[in-house]
C-alpha positions in Angstrom: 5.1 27.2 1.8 3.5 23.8 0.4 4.4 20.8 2.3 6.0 17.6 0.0 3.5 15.6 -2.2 4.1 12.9 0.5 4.5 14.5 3.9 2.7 12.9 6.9 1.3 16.1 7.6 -0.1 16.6 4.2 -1.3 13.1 3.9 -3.3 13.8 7.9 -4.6 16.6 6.2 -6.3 15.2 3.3 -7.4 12.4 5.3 -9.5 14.8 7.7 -11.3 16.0 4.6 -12.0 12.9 3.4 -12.8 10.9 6.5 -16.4 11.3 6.7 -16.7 10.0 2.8 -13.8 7.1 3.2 -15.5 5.8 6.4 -18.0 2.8 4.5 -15.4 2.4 1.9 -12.4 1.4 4.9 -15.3 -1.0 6.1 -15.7 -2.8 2.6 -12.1 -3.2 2.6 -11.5 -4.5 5.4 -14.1 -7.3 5.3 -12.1 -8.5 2.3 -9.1 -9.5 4.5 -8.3 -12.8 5.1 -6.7 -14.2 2.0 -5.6 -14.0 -1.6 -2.4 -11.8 -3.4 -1.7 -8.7 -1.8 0.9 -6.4 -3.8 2.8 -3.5 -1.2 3.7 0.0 -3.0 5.3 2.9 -2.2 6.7 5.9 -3.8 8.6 8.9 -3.2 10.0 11.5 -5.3 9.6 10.1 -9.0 10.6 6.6 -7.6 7.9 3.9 -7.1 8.2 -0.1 -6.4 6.1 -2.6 -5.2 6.4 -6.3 -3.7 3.8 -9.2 -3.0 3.5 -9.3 1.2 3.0 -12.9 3.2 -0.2 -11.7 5.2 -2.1 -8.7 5.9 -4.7 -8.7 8.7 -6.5 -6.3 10.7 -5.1 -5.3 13.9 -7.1 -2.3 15.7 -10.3 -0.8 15.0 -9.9 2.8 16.0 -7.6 4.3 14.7 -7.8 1.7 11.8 -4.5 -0.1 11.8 -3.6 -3.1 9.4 -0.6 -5.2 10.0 1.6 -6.5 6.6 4.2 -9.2 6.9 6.6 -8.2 3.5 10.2 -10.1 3.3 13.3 -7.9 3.8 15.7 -6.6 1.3 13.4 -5.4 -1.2 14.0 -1.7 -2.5 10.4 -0.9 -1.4 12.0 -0.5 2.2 13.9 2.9 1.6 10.5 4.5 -0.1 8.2 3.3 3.1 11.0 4.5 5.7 11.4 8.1 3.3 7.7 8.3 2.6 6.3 7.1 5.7 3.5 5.8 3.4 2.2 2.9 1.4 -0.5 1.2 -0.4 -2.0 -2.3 -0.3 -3.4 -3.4 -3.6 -5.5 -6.8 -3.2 -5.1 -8.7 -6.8 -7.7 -11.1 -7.9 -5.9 -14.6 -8.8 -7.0 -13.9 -12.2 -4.7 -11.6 -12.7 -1.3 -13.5 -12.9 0.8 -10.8 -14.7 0.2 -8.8 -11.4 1.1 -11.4 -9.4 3.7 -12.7 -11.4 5.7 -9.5 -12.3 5.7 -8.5 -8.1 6.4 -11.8 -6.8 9.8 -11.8 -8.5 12.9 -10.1 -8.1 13.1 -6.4 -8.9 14.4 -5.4 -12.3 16.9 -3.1 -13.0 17.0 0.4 -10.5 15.6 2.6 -13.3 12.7 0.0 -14.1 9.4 1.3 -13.3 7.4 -2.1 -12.4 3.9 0.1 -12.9 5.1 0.4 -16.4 2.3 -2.2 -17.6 -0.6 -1.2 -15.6 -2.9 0.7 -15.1 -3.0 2.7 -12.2 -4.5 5.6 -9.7 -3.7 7.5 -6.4 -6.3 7.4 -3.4 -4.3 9.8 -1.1 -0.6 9.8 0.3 0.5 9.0 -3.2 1.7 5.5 -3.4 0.3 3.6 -6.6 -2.5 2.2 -6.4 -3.2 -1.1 -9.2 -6.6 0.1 -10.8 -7.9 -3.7 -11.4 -6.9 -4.5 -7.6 -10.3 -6.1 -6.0 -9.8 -3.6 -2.5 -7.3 -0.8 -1.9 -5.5 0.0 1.5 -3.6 3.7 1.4 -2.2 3.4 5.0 0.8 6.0 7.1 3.1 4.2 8.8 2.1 3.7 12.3 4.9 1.3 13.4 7.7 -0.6 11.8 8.7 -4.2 13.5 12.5 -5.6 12.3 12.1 -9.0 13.6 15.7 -10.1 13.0 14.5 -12.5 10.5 13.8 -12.9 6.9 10.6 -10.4 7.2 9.7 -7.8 8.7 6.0 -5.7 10.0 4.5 -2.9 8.8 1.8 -1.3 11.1 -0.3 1.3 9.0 -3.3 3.8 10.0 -6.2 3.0 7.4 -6.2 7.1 6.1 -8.3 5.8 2.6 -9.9 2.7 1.1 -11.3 1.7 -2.3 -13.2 -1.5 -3.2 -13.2 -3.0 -6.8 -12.1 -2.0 -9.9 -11.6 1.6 -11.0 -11.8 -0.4 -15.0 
């Protein structure tokens, strides 16, 4: 029987196939870390969101974990926690629509916020922004509540992409 478009076990899988290949790309990305917009996604099912995160940093080297600060309350929570997966799109600061349209508060339930880009898979599924700069696709590894307005998202590095796919 085929396991779920998004399963953790389906998303390890691809990842051992692609590993050797992904390897100098997850570098790339990583070296752009430090600064700038950052736009979480997730999917599951036919639902997908995104949000714009305070910080994401490095935060092991082997496994590859990255750590993402993203403020509670935001209907990306239920698709990480179902999915076990997401995706960190890093936006140039050109691109203000981008930054503009995740930054606020999410439209109405059935409102698709990908609806005016352009965008592309790398592996677990989650949406991936094709003008993003560098591309994260991360399983959750750990998930911090801090009992405050944000909360922590440890994720394994499983595939990278640097610059533009346009």
């Amino acid at each position: 029987m085929p396991q779920p478009r998004n399963s953790p076990q389906r998303t390890r899988q691809f990842a051992d196939t692609l590993a050797p290949v992904m390897t100098d790309a997850i570098q790339q990305a990583l070296a752009t870390l430090g600064g700038g917009h950052f736009i979480m996604t997730s999917a599951f099912d036919d639902q997908r969101n995104g949000t714009t995160v305070l910080s994401v940093q490095r935060c092991e080297i082997e496994p590859c974990l990255i750590a993402v600060v993203a403020r509670k309350g935001h209907p990306i929570a239920p698709l990480i926690r179902d999915s076990h997966t997401f995706a960190i799109c890093k936006l140039d600061p050109t691109q203000k629509l981008a930054i503009r349209k995740f930054s606020t508060e999410p439209g109405p339930e059935y409102e698709d916020p990908f609806d005016s880009f352009v965008v592309d898979e790398l592996v677990t599924g989650s949406p991936v922004l094709s003008r993003c700069t560098a591309a994260f696709d991360c399983e959750v590894a750990r998930h911090f509540d801090l009992e405050t307005d944000h909360e922590i998202f440890v994720g394994e590095v499983i595939a990278a992409r640097v610059g533009s796919v346009l």
